[in-house]
N, C-alpha and C positions, 0 to 999 in steps of 0.2 A: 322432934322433927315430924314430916310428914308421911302420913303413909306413900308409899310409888304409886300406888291407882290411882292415887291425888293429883299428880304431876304432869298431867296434860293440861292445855289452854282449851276452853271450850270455845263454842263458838261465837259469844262477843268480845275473844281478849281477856275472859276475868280467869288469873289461876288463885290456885291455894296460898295462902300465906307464904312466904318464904323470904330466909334471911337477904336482906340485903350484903353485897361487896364488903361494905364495912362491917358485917358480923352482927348487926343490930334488926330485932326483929322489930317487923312493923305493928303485926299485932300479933295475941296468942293464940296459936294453934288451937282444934278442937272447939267451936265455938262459932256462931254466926256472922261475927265479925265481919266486917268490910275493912279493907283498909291498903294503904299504897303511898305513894309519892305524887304530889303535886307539882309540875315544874312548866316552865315557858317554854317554849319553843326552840330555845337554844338551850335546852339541858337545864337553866339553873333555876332552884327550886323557889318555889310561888312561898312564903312568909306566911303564918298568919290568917289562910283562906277559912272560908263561912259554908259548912257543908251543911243541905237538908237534904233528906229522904222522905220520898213522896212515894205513897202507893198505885197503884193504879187507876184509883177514883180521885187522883188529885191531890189528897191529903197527908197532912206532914203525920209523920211517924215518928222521924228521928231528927237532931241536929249536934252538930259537933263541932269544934272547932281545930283547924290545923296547926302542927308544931312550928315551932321556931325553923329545925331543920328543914320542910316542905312535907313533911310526913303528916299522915290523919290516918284515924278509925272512926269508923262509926258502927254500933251495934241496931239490925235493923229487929223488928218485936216479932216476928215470924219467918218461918220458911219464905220463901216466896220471889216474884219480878218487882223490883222498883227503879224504879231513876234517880238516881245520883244528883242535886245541883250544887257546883261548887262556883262560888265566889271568891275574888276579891278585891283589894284596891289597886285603883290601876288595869287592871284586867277585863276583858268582856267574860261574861258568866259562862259555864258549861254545863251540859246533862248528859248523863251518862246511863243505859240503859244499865243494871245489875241484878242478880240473882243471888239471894242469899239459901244455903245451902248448911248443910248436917254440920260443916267445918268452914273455919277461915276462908274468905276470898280473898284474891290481891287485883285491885285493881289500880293501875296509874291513867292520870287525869293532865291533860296539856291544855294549858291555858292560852290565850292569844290577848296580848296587850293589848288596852283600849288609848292608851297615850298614844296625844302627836304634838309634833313639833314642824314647828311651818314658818313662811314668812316669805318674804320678796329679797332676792340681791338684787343692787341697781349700784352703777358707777356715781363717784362725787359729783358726774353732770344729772344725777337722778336718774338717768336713761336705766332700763332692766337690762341683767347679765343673763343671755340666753348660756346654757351649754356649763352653766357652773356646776365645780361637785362640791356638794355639801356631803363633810362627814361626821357624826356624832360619836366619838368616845368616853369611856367612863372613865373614872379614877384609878384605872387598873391599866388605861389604855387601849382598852377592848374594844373592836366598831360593835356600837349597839343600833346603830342607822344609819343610812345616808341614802340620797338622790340626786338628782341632776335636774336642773331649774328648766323648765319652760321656758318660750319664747318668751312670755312676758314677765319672768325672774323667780315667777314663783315655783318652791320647793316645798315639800312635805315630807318628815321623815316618822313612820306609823311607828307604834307597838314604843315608842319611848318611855319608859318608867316617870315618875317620881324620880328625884334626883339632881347631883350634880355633876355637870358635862363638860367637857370641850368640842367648841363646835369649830371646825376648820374650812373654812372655803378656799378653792382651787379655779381660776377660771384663764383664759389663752389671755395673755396682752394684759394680764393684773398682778397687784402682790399679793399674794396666797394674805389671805387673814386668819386668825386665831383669838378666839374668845372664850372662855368661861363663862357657865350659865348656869341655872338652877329652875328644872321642871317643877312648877307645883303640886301637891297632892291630887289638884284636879285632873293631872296627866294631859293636859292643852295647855300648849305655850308658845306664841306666836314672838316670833327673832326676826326681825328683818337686817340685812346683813348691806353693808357699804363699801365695793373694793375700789380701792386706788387704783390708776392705770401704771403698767410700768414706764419709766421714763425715757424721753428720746433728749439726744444729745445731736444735736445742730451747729451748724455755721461755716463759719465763709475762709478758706485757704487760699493766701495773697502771699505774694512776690512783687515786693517794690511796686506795692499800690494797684496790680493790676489781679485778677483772680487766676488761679492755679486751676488747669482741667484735667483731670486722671491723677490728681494725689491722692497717696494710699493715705486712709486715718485707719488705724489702730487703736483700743480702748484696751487698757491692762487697768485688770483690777489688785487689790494691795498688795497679793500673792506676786505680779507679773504677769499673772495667765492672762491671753489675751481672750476677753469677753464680747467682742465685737470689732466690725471692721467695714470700711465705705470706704469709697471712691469721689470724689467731687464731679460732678456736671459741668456743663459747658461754662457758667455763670460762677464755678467754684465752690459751689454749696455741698453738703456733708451731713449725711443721717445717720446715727446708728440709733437701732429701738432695741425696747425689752431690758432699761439696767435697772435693775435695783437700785434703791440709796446706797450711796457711801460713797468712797472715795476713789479717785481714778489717775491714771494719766494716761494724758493723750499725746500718741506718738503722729506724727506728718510723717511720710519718708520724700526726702526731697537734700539737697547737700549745701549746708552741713544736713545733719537729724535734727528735727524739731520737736521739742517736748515739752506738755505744759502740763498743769495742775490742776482737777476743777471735781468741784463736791458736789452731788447732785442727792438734792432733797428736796426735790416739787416735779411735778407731771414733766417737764419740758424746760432746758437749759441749753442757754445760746452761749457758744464756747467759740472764736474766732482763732484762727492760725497764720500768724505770719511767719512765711518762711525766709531765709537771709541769704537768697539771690534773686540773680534777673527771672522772669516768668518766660522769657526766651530761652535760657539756658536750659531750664528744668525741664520745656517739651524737645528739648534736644536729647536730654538724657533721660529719660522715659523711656 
């Protein structure tokens, strides 16, 4: 272990060697070494990174490469100030001012992702979905990005890896979409995403061929809970928006009760109610 006069942080952030949480030293003690943990932005460790050491006239002195875990050393050829650069893929590059010294340094290195991932939502009319949330998860389930689209659809989500995603879009008046994708190594991947509108369910409540004004319609989905609910106009017409696909029944209230069947799987379905009385009697009992 380290001496205690060791155990302060100077003043760029670089201390002595010391064991990481997991008991695992990064580098050994006693010795010029540099060395530390490389990781992103959100804690998890960079793979694999391309370290050089450069002196202060520019030129490389040392180079190393990073562990599997995010951990590196590099040993610099003398006392001395050099800068740090680490790479890697995926990543924008970093420098890091350092000082190598009589004993081990610890320095940790935070990278900033050079991937993105981008593209336009626009509805099946082509038209752009202002006000969408685009969100990208990994295989763990993790948000590793997301935005919110522009007036004219387009979204950008930075810092996305290499990899493969689930991308989700969410927008007012659509059906949420869900897709699987896979970022290239070049870390740019342009998605353009397509939502469906939710459905409206329409049409005309009659009583002995004339139309019905103030019938309640009711929309119960498979469960019974009711998902929506209108009134008819003067003319007997009847909107309800926002269903999902699947399957429905639509209740009238008028006497007897009216109740009919109808599957809806496209933008927009015309569902008609005839009710089995006079259209005089029902605005009496309203």
């Amino acid at each position: 272990m380290f001496a205690d006069d060791l155990s302060e942080t100077n003043s760029i952030g670089v201390q002595p060697i010391a064991e990481e949480s997991t008991g695992q030293a990064v580098a050994s003690a006693g010795t010029r070494t540099i060395g530390g943990w490389i990781r992103r932005d959100d804690g998890r460790p960079v793979l694999d990174a391309v370290l050089t050491l450069i002196d202060q006239r520019g030129h490389q002195v040392s180079r190393a490469t990073g562990g599997g875990d995010g951990s590196y050393t590099i040993e610099p050829p003398a006392a001395g100030n050099y800068v740090l650069i680490v790479s890697a893929n995926g990543h924008q590059p970093e420098a890091v001012n350092v000082t190598a010294a009589a004993c081990a340094q610890h320095v940790d290195v935070t990278l900033q992702g050079s991937g993105e991932l981008s593209g336009v939502v626009r509805s099946a009319a082509r038209e752009p979905v202002a006000g969408a949330t685009v969100t990208v998860t990994d295989l763990r389930g993790e948000v590793v990005g997301a935005a919110v689209t522009a007036a004219d659809g387009v979204y950008t989500c930075k810092g996305v890896l290499a990899g493969t995603y689930t991308l989700v879009t969410v927008a007012a008046r659509m059906r949420p979409a869900a897709t699987t994708l896979t970022v290239p190594d070049s870390g740019r991947f342009r998605f353009d995403i397509e939502l469906a509108p939710m459905a409206m369910l329409w049409g005309t409540v009659r009583a002995d061929g004339h139309a019905v004004h103030d019938a309640l319609v009711t929309v119960l989905d498979w469960s019974g809970a009711a998902v929506g609910t209108a009134r008819t106009d003067e003319n007997g017409r009847y909107l309800v928006t926002d269903l999902p696909e699947g399957e429905y029944t639509v209740v009238a209230r008028g006497y007897p009760l009216v109740t009919g069947q109808v599957t809806i799987t496209g933008s927009q379905v015309d569902h008609d109610i005839r009710l089995g009385f006079d259209a005089d009697e029902f605005a009496e009992l309203s």
